[in-house]
N, C-alpha and C positions, 0 to 999 in steps of 0.2 A: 937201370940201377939208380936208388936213391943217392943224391948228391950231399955226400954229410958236411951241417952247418961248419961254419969256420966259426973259430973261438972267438972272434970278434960278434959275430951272428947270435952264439950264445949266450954270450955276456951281454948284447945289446936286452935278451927275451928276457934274460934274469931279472935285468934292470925294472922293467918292464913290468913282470911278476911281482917283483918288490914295491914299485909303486901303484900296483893294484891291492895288493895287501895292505899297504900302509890306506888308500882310501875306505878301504872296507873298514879296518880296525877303527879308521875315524867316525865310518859313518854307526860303526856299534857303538861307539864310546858317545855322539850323539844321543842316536836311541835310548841309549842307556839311562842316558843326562836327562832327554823329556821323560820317559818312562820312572824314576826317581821324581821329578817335578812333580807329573802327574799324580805320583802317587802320594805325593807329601798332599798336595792339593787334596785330593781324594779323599784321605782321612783323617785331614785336621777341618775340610772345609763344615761350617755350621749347618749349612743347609744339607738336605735328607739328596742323597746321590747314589742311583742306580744304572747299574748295565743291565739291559733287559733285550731278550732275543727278538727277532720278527713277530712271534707271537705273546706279548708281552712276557714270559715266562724273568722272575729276577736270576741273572745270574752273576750280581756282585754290588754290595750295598756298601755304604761307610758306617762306622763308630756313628754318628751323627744321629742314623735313621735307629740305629738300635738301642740307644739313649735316653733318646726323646719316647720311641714308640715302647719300649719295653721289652721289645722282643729280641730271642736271642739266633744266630744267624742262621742256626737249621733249620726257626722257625720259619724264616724268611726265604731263603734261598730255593729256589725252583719253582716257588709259586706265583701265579700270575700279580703283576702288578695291582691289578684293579678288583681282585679279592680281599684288599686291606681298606679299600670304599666303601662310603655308603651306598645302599641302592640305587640312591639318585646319582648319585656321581659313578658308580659302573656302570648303570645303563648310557650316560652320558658318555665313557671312556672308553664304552666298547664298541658302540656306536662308531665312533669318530676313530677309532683302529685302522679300516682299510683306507681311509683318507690318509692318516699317519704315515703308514705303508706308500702311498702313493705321490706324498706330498714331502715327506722327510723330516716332517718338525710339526709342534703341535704346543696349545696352550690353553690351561683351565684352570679355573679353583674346584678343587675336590673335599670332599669331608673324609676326613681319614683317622679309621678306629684303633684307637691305639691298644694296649695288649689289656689295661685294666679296664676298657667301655671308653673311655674317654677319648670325643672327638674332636678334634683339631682341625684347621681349615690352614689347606696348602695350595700356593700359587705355583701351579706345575706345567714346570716345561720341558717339551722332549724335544730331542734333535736326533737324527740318523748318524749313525755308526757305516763309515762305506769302505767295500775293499777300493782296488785303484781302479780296476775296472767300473767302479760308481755304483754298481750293486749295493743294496742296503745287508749290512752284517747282522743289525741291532740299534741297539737306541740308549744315548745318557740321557736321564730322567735327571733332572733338578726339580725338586720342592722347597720352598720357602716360607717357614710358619708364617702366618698371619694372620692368625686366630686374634690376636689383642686388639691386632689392627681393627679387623671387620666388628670384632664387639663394641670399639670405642663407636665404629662409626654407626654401630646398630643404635647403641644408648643415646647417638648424638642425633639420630635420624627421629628416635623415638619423643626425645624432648625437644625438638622441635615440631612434630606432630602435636608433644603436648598444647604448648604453647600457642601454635597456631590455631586448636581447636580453643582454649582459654581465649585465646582474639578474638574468634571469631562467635564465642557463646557471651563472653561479657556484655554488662549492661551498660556498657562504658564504649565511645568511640575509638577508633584507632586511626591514626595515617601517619605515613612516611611519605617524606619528601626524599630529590636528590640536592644536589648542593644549588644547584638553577633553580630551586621552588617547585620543579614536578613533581606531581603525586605520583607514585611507584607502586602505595600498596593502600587499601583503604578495607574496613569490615563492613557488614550489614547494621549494624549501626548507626555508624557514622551515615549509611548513604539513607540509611531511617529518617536519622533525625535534620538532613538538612535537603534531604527532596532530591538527592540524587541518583543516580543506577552507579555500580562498579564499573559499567564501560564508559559513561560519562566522565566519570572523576580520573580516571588512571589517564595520565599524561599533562594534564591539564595543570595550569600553574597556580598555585594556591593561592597566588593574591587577587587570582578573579573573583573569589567568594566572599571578599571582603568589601566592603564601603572605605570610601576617602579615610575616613577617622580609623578607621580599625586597621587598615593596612601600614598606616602608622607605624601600629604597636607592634604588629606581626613584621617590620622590618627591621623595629629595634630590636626586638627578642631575636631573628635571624643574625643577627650580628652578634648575639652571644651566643651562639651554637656554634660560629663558625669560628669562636674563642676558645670554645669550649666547654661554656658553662650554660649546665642545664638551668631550669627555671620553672615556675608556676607563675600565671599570667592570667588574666580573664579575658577574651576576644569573644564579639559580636558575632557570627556567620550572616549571609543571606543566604537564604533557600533560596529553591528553585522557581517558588511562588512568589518570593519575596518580602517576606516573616525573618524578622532577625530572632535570630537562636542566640539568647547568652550562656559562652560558657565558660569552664575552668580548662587552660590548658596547659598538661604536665608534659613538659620536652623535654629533650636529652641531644644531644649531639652524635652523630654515627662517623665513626676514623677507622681510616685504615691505611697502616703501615705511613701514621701520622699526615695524613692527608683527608682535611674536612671531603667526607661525602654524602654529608647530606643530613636528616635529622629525623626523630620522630614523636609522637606526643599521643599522652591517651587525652580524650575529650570527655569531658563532664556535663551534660547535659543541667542547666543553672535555672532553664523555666519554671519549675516549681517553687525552687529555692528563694528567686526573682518575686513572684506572684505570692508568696507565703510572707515575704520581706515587707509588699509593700498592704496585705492582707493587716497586716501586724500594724505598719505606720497610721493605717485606716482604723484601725479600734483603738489605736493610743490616741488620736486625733477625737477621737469618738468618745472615748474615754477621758479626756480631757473635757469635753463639751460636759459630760453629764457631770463631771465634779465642781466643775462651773457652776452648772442647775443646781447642782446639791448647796451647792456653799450660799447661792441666792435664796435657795428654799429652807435653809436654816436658819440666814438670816430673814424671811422674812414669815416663817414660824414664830421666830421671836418675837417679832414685832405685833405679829397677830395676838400671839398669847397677852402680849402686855396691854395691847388695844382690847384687847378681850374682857382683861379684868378690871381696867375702868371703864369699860361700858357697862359690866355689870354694878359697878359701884354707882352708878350713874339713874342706871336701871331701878337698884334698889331705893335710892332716894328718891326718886322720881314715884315710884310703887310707893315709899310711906306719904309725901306729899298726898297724893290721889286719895291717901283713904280720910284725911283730915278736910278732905275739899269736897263740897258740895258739889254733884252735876252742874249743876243750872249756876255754879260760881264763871264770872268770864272766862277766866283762869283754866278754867278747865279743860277744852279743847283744845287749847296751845299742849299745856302736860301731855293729854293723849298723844299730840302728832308728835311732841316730843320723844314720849316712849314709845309708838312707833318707826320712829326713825332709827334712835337706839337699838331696837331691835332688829330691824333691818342691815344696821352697821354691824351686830351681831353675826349676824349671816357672812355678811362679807368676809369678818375676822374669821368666821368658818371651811370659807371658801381658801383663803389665805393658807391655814393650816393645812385643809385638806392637799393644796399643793406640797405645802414645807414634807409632807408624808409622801409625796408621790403617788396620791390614789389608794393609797396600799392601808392597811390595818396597820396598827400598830401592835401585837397581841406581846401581853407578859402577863404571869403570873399575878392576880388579883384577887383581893379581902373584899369580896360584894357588899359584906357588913361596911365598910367603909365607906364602900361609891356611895350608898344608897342614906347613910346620913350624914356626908359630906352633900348631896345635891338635894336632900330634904331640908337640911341647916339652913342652903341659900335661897331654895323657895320659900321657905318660911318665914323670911327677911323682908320679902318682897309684898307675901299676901297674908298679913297677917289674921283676914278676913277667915283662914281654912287653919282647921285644927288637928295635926300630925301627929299621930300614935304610930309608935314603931312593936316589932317584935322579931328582934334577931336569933337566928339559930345559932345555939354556942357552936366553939368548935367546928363551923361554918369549912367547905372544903375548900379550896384556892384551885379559882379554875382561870383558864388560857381566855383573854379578851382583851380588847382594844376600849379602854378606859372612857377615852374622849366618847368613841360611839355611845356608852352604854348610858353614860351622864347626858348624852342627847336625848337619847330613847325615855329616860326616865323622865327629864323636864319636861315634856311632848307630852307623856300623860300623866303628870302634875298640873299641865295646861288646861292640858282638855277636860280633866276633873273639875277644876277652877272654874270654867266658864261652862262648868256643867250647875254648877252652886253659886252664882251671881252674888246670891244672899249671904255667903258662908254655908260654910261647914266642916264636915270631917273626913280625914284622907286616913285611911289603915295602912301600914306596907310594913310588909313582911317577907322574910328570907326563910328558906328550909335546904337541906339537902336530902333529895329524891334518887331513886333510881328509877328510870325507864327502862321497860321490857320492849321483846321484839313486836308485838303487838301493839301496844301502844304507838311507838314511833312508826308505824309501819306508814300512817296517812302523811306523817312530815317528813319523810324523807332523810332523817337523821337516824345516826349509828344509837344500837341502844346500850346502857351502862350511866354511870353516876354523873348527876346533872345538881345544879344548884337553880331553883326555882324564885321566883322574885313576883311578888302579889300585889298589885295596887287597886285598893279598893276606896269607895268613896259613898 
């Protein structure tokens, strides 16, 4: 026979019962509390948040994911997570599934298509769902846009590709130092122009390439870099061979988080500029010499000219003296050697001039009618023994010659006419204007077309 509880017995169970109930009711009103958390969390949270079964299938997304991607939740819900990837990123996330399964947690960036084409780039992480037995139930999936991120870092990745290929293609030097004077980064360039390799130069302290003097200057400009202030500067280098290189150097200072770190400069290559500099002081030097010559040769053109024209005043006197004088007078060989001499100092006046011209022609524009009785007028002063008929062509053309030459040429055979007639006589000379054909000049080696002709006969 069962022994029935005393009332004491069952007021103690009641008791008992009620303080089972009241922990239950607390630990529902717990659950309840996370379960309310949770779920505020869940669909206010920004980032893309999914429950997905063992075999990715979704089954429960937030506000967030259907937002952003477009889609609305029947399109979503039952289908496998990594169906909203790209190819590359499913082969990747399915791949990596039984690890997930095996492992409980998982992380990648995936490209994820959203409902209009448009792909976005999510940093996703999955973590296992377990009952208490530690069994995996599922999986919360967290995604995190960061599409702007990775684009900045694309465009930021890109322009420094650019730039580093503009280093390393310019016709310009490059180096960086750190804040101790080691070279850190250098182009082909730079190791061009001063004889070094890039494994030479990186590490090395930049004021080994300098001489006593120049390291100088590269300590004072280091001292404004570590102020702050950039600068243009021109530094010597020594090669490798030992050839100083002059160049332009443009620096700048490198900070970070206000802390000198170092500096960097493009390099100007100044050899040409150097040798063109002093190419240049070499023909003003030069050039100064000859205007010197010139200023000598003007003046002493002048002085020829004027020696010139009292020799010939000298000359002429001397030539009418001679014809009033008997040979056999004593007198008379002195005259001779006298206009001898004359004549000879003629020469020299000659010689004079032809310096004051530098060698060179003198050619303008000339009335031959003119030379030819301006230098028959003065022979005819002199010999009065020889009798001068002229016959000028009117309208006579004006041809290119050097004056002086042609007044030489003409006296020379006024001369030799003259000591062709001892006795006297007669000199014809006459001007015409001709044209010569291709036949004609073809034996003198002159262009053919309109010529002015000049006749001394005797």
């Amino acid at each position: 026979m069962v022994k029935k509880p005393s009332d004491e017995e069952l007021e103690q169970k009641d008791e008992n019962l009620k303080g089972k109930n009241a922990k239950h009711k607390q630990a529902q009103e717990v659950l309840q509390e996370r379960e309310r958390w949770f779920r505020f969390f869940f669909e206010s949270a920004p980032e893309f948040i999914y429950i997905i079964d063992t075999k990715g299938n979704i089954l429960q997304t937030n506000d967030a994911t259907l937002k952003v991607s477009g889609y609305l939740q029947e399109e979503v819900l039952g289908k496998c997570i990594s169906d909203f990837f790209t190819l590359t990123s499913k082969k990747i996330f399915d791949e990596q599934f039984p690890i997930l399964l095996e492992r409980g947690h998982h992380r990648q960036e995936v490209e994820f298509i959203c409902k209009d084409g448009k792909i976005i780039i999510l940093d996703c992480s999955v973590s296992a769902l377990r009952y208490e037995d530690g069994d995996i139930m599922g999986f919360v999936v967290f995604q995190q846009d960061i599409t702007q991120r990775r684009q900045a870092e694309e465009a930021l990745r890109k322009s420094e590709a650019k730039y580093c290929e503009l280093i390393f293609r310019i016709n310009e030097g490059f180096a960086a130092i750190d804040e101790k004077g080691y070279i850190t980064f250098v182009n082909p360039r730079l190791c061009e122009m001063i004889e070094y390799s890039e494994v030479e130069l990186i590490g090395r302290n930049i004021r080994e390439l300098f001489d006593e003097k120049n390291r100088e200057i590269l300590e004072k400009e280091l001292a404004k870099r570590r102020r702050g202030e950039p600068s243009q500067y021109e530094l010597t280098w020594t090669t490798k061979s030992g050839k100083k290189v002059p160049t332009l150097m443009s620096a700048s200072p490198i900070f970070e988080n206000w802390v000198y770190r170092g500096s960097y400069a493009v390099v100007t290559d100044l050899s040409e500029i150097k040798r063109a500099q002093e190419e240049k002081k070499r023909l003003e030097d030069q050039l100064q010499k000859i205007q010197r010559m010139e200023s000598l040769g003007t003046l002493a053109g002048g002085i020829a000219h004027n020696f010139n024209n009292l020799l010939m005043g000298i000359l002429g006197n001397i030539s009418l003296i001679l014809l009033n004088k008997n040979p056999s007078h004593p007198d008379y060989e002195k005259l001779k050697n006298v206009e001898h001499l004359v004549q000879e100092g003629a020469k020299l006046s000659q010689e004079l001039l032809d310096f004051a011209r530098g060698g060179k022609y003198q050619v303008e524009p000339t009335d031959l009618n003119k030379v030819v009785k301006r230098s028959s007028d003065m022979f005819a002063q002199t010999k009065r023994q020889i009798k001068i008929y002229t016959k000028f062509q009117k309208d006579i053309w004006t041809v290119e010659v050097d004056v002086g030459q042609i007044e030489q040429v003409l006296l020379n055979l006024y001369i030799n006419a003259w000591q062709a007639m001892p006795g006297g006589g007669e000199l014809y000379l006459e001007t015409q204007n001709i044209t010569l054909d291709e036949n004609y000049v073809r034996p003198f080696k002159v262009k053919p077309g309109p010529y002015v002709k000049i006749s001394v006969t005797d």
